[in-house]
C-alpha positions as CSV (number, residue, x, y, z in Angstrom):
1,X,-164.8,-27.3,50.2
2,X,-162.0,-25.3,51.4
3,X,-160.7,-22.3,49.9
4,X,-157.6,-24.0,49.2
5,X,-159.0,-26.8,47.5
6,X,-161.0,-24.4,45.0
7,X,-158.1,-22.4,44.1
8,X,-156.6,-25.8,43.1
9,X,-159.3,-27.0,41.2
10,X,-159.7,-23.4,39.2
11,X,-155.6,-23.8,38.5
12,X,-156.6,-27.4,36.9
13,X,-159.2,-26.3,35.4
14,X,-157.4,-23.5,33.6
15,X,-154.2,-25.6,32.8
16,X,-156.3,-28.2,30.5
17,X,-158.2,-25.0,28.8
18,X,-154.9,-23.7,27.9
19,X,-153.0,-27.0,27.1
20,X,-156.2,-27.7,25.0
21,X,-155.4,-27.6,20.4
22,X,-157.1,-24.7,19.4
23,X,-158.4,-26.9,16.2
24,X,-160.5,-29.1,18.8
25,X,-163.5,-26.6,19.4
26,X,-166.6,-28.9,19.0
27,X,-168.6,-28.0,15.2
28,X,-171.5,-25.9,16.0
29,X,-174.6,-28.6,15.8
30,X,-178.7,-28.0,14.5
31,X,-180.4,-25.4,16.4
32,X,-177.2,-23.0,17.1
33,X,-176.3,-20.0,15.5
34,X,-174.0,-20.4,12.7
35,X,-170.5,-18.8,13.6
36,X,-170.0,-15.1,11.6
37,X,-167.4,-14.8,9.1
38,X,-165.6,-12.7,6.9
39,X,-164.4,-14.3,3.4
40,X,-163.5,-12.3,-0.1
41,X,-165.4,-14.7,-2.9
42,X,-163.1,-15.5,-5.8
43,X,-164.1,-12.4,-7.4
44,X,-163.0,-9.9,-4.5
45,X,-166.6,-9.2,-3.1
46,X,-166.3,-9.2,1.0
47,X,-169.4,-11.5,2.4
48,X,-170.1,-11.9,6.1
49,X,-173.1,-14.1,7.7
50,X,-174.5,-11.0,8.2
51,X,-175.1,-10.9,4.0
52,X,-177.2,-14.2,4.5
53,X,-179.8,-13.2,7.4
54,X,-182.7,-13.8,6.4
55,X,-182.1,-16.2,3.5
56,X,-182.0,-19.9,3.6
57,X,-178.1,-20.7,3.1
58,X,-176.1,-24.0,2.1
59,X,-172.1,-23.0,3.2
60,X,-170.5,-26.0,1.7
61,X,-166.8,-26.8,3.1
62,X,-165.0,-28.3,-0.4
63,X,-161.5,-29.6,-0.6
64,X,-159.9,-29.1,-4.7
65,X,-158.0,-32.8,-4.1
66,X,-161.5,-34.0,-2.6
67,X,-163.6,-36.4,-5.0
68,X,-166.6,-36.6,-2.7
69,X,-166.5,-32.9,-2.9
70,X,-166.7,-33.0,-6.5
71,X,-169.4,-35.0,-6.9
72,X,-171.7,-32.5,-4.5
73,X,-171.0,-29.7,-7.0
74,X,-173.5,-30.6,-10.0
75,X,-175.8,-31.3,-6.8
76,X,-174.9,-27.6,-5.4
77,X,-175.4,-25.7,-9.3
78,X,-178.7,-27.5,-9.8
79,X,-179.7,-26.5,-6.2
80,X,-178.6,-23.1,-7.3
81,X,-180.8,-23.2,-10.7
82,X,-183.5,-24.7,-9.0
83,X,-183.8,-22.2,-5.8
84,X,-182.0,-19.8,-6.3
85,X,-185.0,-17.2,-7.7
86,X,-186.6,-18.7,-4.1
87,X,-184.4,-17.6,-1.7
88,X,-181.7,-20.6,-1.5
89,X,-178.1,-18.8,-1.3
90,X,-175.1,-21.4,-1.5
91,X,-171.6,-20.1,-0.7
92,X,-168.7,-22.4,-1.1
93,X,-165.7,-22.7,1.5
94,X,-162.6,-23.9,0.1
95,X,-160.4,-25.3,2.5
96,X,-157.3,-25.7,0.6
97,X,-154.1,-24.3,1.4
98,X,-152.8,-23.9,-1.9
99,X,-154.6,-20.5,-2.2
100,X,-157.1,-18.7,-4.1
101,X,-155.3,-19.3,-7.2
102,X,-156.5,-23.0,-6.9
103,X,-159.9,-22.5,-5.6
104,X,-160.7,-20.0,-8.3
105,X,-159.4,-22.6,-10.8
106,X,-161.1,-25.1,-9.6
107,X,-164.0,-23.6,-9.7
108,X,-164.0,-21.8,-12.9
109,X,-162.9,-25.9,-13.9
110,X,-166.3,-27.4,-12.5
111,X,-168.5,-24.3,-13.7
112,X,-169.8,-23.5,-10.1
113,X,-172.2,-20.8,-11.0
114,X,-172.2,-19.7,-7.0
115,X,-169.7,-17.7,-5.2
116,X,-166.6,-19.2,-3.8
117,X,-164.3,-18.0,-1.4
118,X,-161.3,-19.1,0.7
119,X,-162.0,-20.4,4.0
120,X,-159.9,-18.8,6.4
121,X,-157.7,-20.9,9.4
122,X,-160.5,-19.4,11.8
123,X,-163.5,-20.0,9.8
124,X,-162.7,-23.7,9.5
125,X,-162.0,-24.1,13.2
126,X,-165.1,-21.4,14.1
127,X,-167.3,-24.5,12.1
128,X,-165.1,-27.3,13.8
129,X,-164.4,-28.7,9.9
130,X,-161.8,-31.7,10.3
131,X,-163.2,-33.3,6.9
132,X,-164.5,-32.7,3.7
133,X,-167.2,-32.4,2.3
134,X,-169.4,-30.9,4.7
135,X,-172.5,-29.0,4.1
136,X,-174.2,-26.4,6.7
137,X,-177.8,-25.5,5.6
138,X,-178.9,-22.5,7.6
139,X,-182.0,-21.1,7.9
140,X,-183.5,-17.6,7.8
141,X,-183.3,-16.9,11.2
142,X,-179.1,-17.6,10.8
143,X,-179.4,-20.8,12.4
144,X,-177.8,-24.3,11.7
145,X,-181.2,-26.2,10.5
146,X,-178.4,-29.6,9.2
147,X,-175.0,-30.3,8.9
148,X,-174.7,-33.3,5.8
149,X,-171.4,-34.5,6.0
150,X,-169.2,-35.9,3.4
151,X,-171.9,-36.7,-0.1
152,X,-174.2,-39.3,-1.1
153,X,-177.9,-39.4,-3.3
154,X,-179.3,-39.9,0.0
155,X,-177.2,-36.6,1.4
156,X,-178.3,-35.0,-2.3
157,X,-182.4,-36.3,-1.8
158,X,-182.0,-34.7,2.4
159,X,-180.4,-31.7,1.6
160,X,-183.1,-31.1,-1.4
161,X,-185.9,-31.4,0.9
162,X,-184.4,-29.9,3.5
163,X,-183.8,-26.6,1.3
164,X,-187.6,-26.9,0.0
165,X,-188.7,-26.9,3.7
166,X,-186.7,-23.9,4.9
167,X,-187.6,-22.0,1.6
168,X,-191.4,-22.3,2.7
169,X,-191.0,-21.0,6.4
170,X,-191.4,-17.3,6.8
């Protein structure tokens, strides 16, 4: 290759980077570290990954206009009930843009019994979320162990076991 030519091919290369969306970074997939962020819950406490390290988390990407995302929530509070003196932390990431105002409603509304917060323009492209519902379970180690998207019993029955799996692990 000539010098020329590689020069040419690092101009290319950088032109489609830059003419690239920023929204189409690829969703961090099983096995990665989950991407950090920095959200205020509903009642004004700051939470980071960093809170979650060495806890099994379910981070579950919600929509207020979103049936499928209502249906996951009696799913989520039992979850919560059921794990939650094990370990099992469930944080849930409204991606609305109406506000907190809405998300609090909404989830004072459904009686969610685990923290809510505001996803942020940068969380929700940091997680590649396009859709909603979707569910990341991490495990203990801050890593993506599943991403369930959208919500069915057989999402419900996975997510379940997978929880009772990651609970066990030390």
């Amino acid at each position: 290759m000539t010098e020329l030519y590689r020069q040419m091919m690092v101009i290319v290369m950088l032109a489609g980077i830059m003419v690239a969306p920023v929204g189409s970074y690829a969703a961090p997939r099983s096995g990665q570290a989950a991407p950090n962020f920095k959200v205020a819950t509903t009642s004004g406490q700051q939470v980071s990954m960093d809170n979650y390290r060495g806890r099994v988390l379910v981070l579950d990407f919600f929509a207020t206009w979103c049936q499928p995302c209502r249906a996951s929530i009696p799913h989520l509070v039992e979850m919560n009930k059921k794990y939650g003196k094990q370990g099992l932390y469930i944080l849930g990431m409204g991606a609305d843009e109406d506000g907190e105002g809405a998300v609090k409603a909404f989830a004072d509304q459904n009686r969610i019994t685990y923290p809510v917060a505001l996803a942020g323009e940068t969380t929700l492209a940091d997680y590649g979320v396009r859709s909603v519902p979707v569910m990341f379970v991490i495990d203990k180690k801050g890593r993506i162990a599943e991403v369930f998207r959208g919500f069915t019993d057989d999402v419900a029955r996975s997510t379940e076991l997978l929880i009772k799996k990651l609970l066990a692990e030390r």
